[in-house]
N, C-alpha and C positions, 0 to 999 in steps of 0.2 A: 439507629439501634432498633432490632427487632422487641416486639413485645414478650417481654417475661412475665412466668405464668408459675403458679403453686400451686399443688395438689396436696391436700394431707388429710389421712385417714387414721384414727384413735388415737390422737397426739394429745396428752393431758385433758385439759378439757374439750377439746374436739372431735365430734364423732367424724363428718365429714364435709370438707371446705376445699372450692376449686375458685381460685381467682385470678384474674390477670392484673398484671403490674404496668397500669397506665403512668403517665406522666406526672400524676396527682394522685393518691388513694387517702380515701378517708374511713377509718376501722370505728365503727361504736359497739358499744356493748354495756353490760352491766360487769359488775365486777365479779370479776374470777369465769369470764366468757369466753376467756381465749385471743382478745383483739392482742395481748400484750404478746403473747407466744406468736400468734402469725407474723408478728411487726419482726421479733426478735429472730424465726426464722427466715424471713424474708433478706433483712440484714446479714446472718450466718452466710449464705447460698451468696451473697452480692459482693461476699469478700474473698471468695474462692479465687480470682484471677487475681488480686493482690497477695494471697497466699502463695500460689505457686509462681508469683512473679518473685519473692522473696528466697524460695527452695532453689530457684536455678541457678541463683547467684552464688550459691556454695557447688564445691565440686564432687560430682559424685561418679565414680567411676565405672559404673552399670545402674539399668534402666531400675532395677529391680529396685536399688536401694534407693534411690529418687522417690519412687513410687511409694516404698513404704513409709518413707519420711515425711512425704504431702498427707498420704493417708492418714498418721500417726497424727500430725499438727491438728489437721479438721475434727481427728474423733477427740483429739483432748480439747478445741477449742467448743465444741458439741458441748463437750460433759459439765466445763467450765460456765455456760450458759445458762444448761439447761441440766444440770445434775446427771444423775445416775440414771440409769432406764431400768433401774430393780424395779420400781411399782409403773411403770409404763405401759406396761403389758405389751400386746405386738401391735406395733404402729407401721405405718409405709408413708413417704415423707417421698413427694416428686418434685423438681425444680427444672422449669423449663427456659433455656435461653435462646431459645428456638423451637422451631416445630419438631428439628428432628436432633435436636442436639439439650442431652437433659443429662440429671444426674440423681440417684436413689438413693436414701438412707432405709433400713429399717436395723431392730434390735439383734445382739447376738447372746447367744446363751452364757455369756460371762458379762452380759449387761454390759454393754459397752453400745459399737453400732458398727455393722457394716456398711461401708460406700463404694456405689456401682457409678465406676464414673462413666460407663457408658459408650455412646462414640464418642466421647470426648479424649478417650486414652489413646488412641491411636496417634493423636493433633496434639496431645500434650507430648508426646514420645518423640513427636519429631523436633519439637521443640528442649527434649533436652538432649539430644544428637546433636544441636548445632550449638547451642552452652556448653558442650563438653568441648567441641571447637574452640572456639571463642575463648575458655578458660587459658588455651593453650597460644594464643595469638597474641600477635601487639596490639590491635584496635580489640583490646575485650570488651572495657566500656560502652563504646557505643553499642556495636552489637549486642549484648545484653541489655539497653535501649529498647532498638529495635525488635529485639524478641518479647521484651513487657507489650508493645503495642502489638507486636502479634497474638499473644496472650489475650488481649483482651479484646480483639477478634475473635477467637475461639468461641469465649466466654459470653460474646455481643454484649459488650460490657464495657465502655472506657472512662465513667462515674468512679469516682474515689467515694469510699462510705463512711458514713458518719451515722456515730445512734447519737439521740440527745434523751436521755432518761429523764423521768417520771422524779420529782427528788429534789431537782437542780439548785438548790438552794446549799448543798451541801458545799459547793467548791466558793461560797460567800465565807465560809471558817477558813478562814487560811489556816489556821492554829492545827486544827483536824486536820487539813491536808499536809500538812509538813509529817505532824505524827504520823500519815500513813506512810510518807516519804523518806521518814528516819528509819535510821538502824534496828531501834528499839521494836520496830514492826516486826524485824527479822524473827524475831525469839518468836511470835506465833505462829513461824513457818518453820522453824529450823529442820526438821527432817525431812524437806523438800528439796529436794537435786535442782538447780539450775531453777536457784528464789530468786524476784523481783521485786523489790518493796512494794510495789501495784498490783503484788498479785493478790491478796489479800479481800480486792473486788475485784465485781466478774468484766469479762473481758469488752462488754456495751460503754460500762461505766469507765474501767481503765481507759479505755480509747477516749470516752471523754473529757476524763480529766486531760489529758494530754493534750485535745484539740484545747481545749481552757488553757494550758498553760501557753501553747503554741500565740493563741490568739491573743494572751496576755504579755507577751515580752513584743509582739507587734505594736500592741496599742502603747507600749512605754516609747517607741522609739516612731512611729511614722503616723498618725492616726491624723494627720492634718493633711498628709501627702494628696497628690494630684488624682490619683489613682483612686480615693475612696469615694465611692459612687453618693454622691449628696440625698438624692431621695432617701438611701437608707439611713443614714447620720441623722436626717431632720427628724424621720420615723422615730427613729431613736431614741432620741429625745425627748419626742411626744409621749413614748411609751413610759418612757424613767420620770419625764415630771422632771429631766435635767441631762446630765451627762456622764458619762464613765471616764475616771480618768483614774491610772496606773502611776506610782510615785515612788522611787525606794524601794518596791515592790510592796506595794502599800495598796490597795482599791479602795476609790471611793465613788461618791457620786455627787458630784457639782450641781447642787440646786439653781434654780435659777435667780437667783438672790446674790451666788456665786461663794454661798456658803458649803464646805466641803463635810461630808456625812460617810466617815467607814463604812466599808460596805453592811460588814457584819451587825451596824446599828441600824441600817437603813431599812427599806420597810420590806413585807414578805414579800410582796408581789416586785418588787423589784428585785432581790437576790435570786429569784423563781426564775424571772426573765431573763435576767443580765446576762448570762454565758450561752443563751439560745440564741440574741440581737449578738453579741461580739463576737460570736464563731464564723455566724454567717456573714456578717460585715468583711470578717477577714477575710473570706473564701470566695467574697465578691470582691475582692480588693487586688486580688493577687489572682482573677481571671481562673477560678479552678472549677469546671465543672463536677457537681457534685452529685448523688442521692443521697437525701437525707431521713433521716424518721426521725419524729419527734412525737414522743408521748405528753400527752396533755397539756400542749401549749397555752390554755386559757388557765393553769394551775395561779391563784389569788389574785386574779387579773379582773378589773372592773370591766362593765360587756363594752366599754365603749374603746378601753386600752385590747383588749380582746381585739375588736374589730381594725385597729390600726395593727396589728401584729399579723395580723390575716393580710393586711393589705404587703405588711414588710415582706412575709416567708412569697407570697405570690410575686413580687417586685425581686426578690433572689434570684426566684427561677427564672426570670425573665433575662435577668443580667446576665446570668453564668448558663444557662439551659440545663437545669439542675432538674430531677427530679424527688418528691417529696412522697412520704408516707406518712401521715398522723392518724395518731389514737386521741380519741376526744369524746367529753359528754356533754358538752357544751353546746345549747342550739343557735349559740351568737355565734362560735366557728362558723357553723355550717350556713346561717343565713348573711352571715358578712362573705362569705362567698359567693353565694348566690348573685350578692350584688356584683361582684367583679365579673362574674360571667356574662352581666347581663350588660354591664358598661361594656364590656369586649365585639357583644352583640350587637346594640346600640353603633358603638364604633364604627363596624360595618354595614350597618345599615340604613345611617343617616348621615348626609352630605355634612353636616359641618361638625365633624370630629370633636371639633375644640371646644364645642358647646358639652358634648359627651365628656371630654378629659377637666374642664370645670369642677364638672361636679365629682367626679371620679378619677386622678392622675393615671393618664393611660401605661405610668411605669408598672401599675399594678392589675392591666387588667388582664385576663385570664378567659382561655378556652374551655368551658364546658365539654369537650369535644378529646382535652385531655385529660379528663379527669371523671374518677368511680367512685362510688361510695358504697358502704357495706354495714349491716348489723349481726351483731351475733345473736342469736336469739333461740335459746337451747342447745347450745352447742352447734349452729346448724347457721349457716351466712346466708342473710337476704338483701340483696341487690335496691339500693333506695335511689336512687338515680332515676330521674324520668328523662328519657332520652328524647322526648317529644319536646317535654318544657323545658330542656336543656336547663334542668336544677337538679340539687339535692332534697330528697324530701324530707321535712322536718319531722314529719305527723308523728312517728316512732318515737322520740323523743317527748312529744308532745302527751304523750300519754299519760305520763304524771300529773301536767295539770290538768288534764281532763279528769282523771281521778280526783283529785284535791275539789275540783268544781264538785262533783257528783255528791263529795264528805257534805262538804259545804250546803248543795242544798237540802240532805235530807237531814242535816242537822237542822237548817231552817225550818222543814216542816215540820219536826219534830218540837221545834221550839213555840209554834203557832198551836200545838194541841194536835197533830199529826202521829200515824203510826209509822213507823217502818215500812 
């Protein structure tokens, strides 16, 4: 896959941000900086060939009404996102999935958005030429197959996406997700044409809950199978302080004691983590390569459960050849990386490997070489990656406690008989 790449100029809080979509990205920021809007657009733009691989499977009789049906889907799933563009003012939004194949958003004057798909409509066209075939044949199936993976040639794109939101503790209430799931939800949509009990949350979260359930009727029925990759199980573990286990449709979480603890009693930082480790378990399980984002995976996590979750999402992409995007303030993420890239380093660069995977399991170690990091810092992205010392650099981060030090000593002086 070629590398993809964003552009976006006065988007919410962004005046202007140009970045490439390595194999790993790491987004910080302060709050209300914009890391969470790049992440969510990044994801929007990633799911355009699963959109239009969905459009061609109905039949549409001319090009025109194809087109305006893809169109339609993206600017309601835009709005759904990211609201209205009444207080947006004029933005320009570029997604690059190659050098010469991109596609543009910007606003229209009924606050909505136009989308310029670019050279990408001519290669989508031909593609629903031969779906409108294919509707009409005996082997439709496959051929509508075949044209999804043509699609997402187009697209350089053949990553299924996943958002995992900032919150995650929410799908630990079963109670609340059935309410979202019941009827009685209907009545706060009721004058919406073609309602979904899910629609209620925006469409990051919907997909999530979904991969949650997807990954929850799995874990009831195969979770010992041959196919679950053991590093990440052990991880698992380590992380929970025990294990997840699915019952009646019941979650709980197996101490080690082999005493059983509902999810919804058990602690924060385990109902935080638990649908980020069993999405991805499953998705390593069932061989799906993926792109993932995940917002603030150190969310009530100890720096030490921190640094083995670092070691699990890196040990993901290794199995699946998944790509990952996080949002994070955390400088245990970013230094428990540092060490895997350096074990990766290490790896190749000293004869006896084994000595290297000792101290660091080489299922998690990681290239430097596919991975960016970035901060927001007035609306404006800076590059913290030192390409030289193949790391991320902390120091931006570090700046609070340099502050707290500097409180600290002039309170001391002050405290000795000292001025300001």
């Amino acid at each position: 896959m070629l590398m993809h790449s964003i552009e976006i100029k006065n988007f919410g809080p962004i005046s202007s941000v140009s970045m490439d979509i390595t194999k790993m990205v790491f987004l910080l920021g302060e709050l209300a900086s914009g890391k969470s809007t790049i992440a969510k657009l990044v994801y929007y733009f990633r799911t355009w060939q699963e959109e239009f691989a969905s459009i061609i499977a109905n039949e549409f009789e001319d090009w025109r009404r194809c087109r305006n049906a893809y169109n339609s889907l993206l600017r309601n799933k835009f709005t759904n996102i990211f609201g209205s563009t009444i207080n947006l003012g004029h933005f320009e939004i570029t997604y690059r999935y190659a050098p010469d194949s991109y596609v543009t958003i910007t606003p229209t004057a009924n606050y909505k958005v136009d989308i310029d798909l670019g050279t990408l409509l001519p290669e989508l066209k031909k593609i629903w030429l031969e779906a409108k075939k294919a509707h009409t044949g005996s082997r439709q199936n496959g051929i509508i197959r075949e044209l999804r993976r043509r699609i997402q040639a187009i697209f350089h794109d053949d990553y299924y996406s996943i958002y995992i939101p900032a919150g995650r503790a929410l799908l630990s209430r079963q109670m609340l997700l059935r309410m979202i799931l019941s009827r009685e939800a209907n009545l706060i949509n009721e004058r919406i044409l073609n309602y979904k009990p899910l629609d209620v949350v925006d469409v990051p979260t919907r997909r999530y809950m979904e991969e949650a359930e997807d990954a929850r009727v799995w874990f009831s029925s195969t979770i010992n199978d041959d196919s679950t990759p053991g590093f990440l199980v052990k991880t698992s573990e380590q992380i929970l302080k025990g294990r997840y286990i699915s019952r009646n449709d019941v979650d709980y979480i197996q101490l080690d004691g082999k005493q059983l603890i509902p999810l919804p009693y058990s602690s924060s930082g385990q109902q935080e983590v638990i649908w980020l480790l069993n999405i991805m378990l499953y998705y390593a399980s069932i061989g799906q390569k993926c792109f993932i984002v995940i917002e603030e995976p150190e969310a009530h996590l100890h720096p030490d459960a921190q640094y083995l979750l670092v070691k699990y999402i890196s040990a993901f992409r290794n199995i699946t050849e998944s790509e990952v995007l996080i949002t994070t303030h955390s400088p245990y993420i970013l230094s428990s990386c540092n060490n895997l890239f350096y074990a990766e380093k290490c790896g190749r660069d000293i004869d006896g490997k084994d000595s290297v995977h000792s101290v660091i399991p080489k299922e998690c170690w990681a290239s430097a070489d596919d991975v960016s990091a970035y901060i927001m810092d007035k609306s404006v992205m800076k590059n913290i990656k030192d390409d030289k010392l193949a790391m991320i650099e902390i120091a931006e981060l570090d700046k609070v406690a340099s502050e707290q030090d500097d409180e600290y000593e002039t309170l001391l002086r002050l405290s000795r008989g000292g001025e300001l």
